[in-house]
C-alpha positions as CSV (number, residue, x, y, z in Angstrom):
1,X,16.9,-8.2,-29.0
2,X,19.0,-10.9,-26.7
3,X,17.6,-13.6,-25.0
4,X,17.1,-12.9,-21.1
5,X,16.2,-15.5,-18.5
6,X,14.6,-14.8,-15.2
7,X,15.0,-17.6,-13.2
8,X,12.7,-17.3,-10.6
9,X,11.0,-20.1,-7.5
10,X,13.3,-22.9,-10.1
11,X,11.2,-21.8,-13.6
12,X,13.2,-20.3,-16.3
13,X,11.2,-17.9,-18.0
14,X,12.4,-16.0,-21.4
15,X,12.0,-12.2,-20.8
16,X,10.3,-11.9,-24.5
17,X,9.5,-7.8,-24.8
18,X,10.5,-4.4,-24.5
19,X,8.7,-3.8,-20.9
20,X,8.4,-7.1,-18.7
21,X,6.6,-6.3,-15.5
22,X,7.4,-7.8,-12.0
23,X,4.3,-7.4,-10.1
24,X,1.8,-8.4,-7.5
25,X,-1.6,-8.1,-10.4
26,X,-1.8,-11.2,-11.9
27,X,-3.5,-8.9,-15.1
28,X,-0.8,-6.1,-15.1
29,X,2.7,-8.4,-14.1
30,X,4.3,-10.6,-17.0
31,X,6.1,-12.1,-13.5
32,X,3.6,-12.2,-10.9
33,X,4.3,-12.3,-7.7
34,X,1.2,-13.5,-5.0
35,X,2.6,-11.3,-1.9
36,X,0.9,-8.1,0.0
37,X,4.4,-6.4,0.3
38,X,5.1,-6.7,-3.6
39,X,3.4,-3.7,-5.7
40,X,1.0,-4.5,-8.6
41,X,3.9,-3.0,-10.5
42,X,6.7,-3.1,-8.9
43,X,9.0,-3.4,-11.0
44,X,10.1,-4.0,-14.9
45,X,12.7,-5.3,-17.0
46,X,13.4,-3.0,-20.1
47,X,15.1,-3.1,-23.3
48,X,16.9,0.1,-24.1
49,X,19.8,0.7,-26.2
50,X,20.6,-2.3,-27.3
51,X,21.0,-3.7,-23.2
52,X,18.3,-4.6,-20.5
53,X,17.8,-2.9,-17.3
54,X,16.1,-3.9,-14.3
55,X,14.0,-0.8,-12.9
56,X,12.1,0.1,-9.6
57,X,8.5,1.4,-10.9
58,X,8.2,3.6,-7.3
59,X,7.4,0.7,-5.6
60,X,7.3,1.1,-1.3
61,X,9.7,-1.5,-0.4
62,X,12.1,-1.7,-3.5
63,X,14.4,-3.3,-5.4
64,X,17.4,-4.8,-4.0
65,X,21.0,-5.7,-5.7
66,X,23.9,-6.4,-4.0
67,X,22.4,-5.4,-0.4
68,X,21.6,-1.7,-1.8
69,X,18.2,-0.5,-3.2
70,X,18.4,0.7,-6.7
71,X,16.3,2.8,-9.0
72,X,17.8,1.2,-12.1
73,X,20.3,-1.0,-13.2
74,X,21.7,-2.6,-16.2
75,X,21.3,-6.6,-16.1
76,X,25.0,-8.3,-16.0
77,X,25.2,-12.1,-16.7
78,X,24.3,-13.8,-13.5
79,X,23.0,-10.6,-11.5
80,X,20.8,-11.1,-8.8
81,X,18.0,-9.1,-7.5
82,X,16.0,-9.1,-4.5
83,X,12.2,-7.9,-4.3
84,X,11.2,-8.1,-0.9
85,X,11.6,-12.3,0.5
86,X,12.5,-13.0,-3.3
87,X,15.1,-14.0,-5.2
88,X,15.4,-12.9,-8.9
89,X,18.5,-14.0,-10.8
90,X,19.2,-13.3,-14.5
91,X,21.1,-14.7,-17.5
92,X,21.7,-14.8,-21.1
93,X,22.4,-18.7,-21.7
């Protein structure tokens, strides 16, 4: 598997599994998140096929990339994602 980054409020943080969850539940999200518009799992990074894909777990208020909410994506060097006030930007360096 590649190396992923999440960089996130200035931290760095290796995306080190299969199924990384974004999330409000500090129990249930590998990222959490401390906001009441944010899901307890909102979202998840997975590893399939060889790439990684950013994808909405039905949360209410989405994920955003490039302005448009998505269902699921694959992760591109750099891409950044927006889940509700916050920034989410990936690499691979």
């Amino acid at each position: 598997m590649p190396t992923l980054f999440v960089i996130f409020n200035g931290q760095k943080i290796p995306v080190a599994k299969a199924e990384f969850i974004i999330g409000r539940g500090s129990k249930t999200a590998d990222l959490p998140i401390k906001d009441g518009n944010i899901s307890r799992r909102h979202a998840a990074v997975v590893f399939e096929n060889g790439r990684f894909f950013v994808k909405d777990l039905g949360s209410t208020n989405g994920v955003e990339f490039a302005g448009q909410r998505i269902d699921n994506k694959q992760i591109e060097e750099g891409d950044v994602f927006q889940i509700c006030d916050y920034e989410l930007r990936f690499t691979y360096r």
